[in-house]
C-alpha positions as CSV (number, residue, x, y, z in Angstrom):
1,X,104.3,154.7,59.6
2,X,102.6,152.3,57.0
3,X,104.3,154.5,54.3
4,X,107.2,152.1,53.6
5,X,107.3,148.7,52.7
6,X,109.5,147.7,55.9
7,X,107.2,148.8,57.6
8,X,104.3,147.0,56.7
9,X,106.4,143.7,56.6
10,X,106.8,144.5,60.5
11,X,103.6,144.2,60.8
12,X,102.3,141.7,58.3
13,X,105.3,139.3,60.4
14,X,104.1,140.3,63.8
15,X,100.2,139.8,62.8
16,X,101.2,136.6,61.7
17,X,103.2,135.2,64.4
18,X,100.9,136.8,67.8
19,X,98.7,133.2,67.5
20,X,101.7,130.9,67.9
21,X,102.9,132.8,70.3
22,X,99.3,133.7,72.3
23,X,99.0,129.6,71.8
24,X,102.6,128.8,73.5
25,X,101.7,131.2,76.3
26,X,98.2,129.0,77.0
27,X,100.2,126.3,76.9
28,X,102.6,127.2,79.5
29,X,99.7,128.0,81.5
30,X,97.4,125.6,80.9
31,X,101.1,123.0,82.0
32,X,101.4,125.0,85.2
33,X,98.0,124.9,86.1
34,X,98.3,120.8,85.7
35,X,101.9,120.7,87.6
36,X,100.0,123.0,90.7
37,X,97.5,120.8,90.9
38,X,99.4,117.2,90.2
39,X,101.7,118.4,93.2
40,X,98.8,119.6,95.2
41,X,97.3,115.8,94.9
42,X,101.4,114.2,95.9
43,X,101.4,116.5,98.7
44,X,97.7,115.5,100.0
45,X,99.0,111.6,98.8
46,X,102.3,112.4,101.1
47,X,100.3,113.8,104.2
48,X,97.2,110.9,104.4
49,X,101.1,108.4,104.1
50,X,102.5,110.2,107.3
51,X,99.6,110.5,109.2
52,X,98.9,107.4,109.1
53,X,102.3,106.2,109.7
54,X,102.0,108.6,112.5
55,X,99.0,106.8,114.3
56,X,100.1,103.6,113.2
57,X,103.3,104.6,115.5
58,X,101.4,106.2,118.5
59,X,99.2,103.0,118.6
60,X,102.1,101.0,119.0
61,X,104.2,103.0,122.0
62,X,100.5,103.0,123.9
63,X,100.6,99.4,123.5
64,X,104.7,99.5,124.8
65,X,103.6,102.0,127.4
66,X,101.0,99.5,128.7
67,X,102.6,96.4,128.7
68,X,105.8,98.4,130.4
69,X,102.8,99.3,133.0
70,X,101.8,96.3,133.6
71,X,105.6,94.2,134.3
72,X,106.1,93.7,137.6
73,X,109.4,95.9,137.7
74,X,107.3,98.8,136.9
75,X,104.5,98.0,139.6
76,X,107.0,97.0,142.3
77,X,110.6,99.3,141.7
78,X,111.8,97.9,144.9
79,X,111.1,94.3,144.1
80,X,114.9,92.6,142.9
């Protein structure tokens, strides 16, 4: 196996290229890791925006739903 000189190139060139590659496969972690959580935090950013668009809008029809209460069409239908 070591015997011929091929052979032990093989190896000398796979010895010497497993860091760069160990290092390009931390990397591509290490960058998913940050996308998760950078997507995690616009998702979290994107929720707090809609629910508070959300109450913003269910404020407002209660305030509608009140003043439609209180008009004198609502409180007498068979008033003209």
């Amino acid at each position: 196996m070591w015997s011929t000189l091929s052979a032990r190139i093989r190896w000398l060139v796979l010895w010497a290229t497993l860091p760069a590659v160990l290092l390009v496969v931390y990397q591509a972690r290490t960058h998913r890791t940050d996308a998760i959580a950078a997507a995690e935090e616009r998702a979290l950013q994107t929720l707090q925006s809609v629910a508070g668009t959300r109450q913003c809008l269910n404020q407002n029809t209660r305030q509608f739903l009140q003043q439609l209460a209180a008009m004198p069409q609502v409180l007498d239908p068979s008033a003209p």
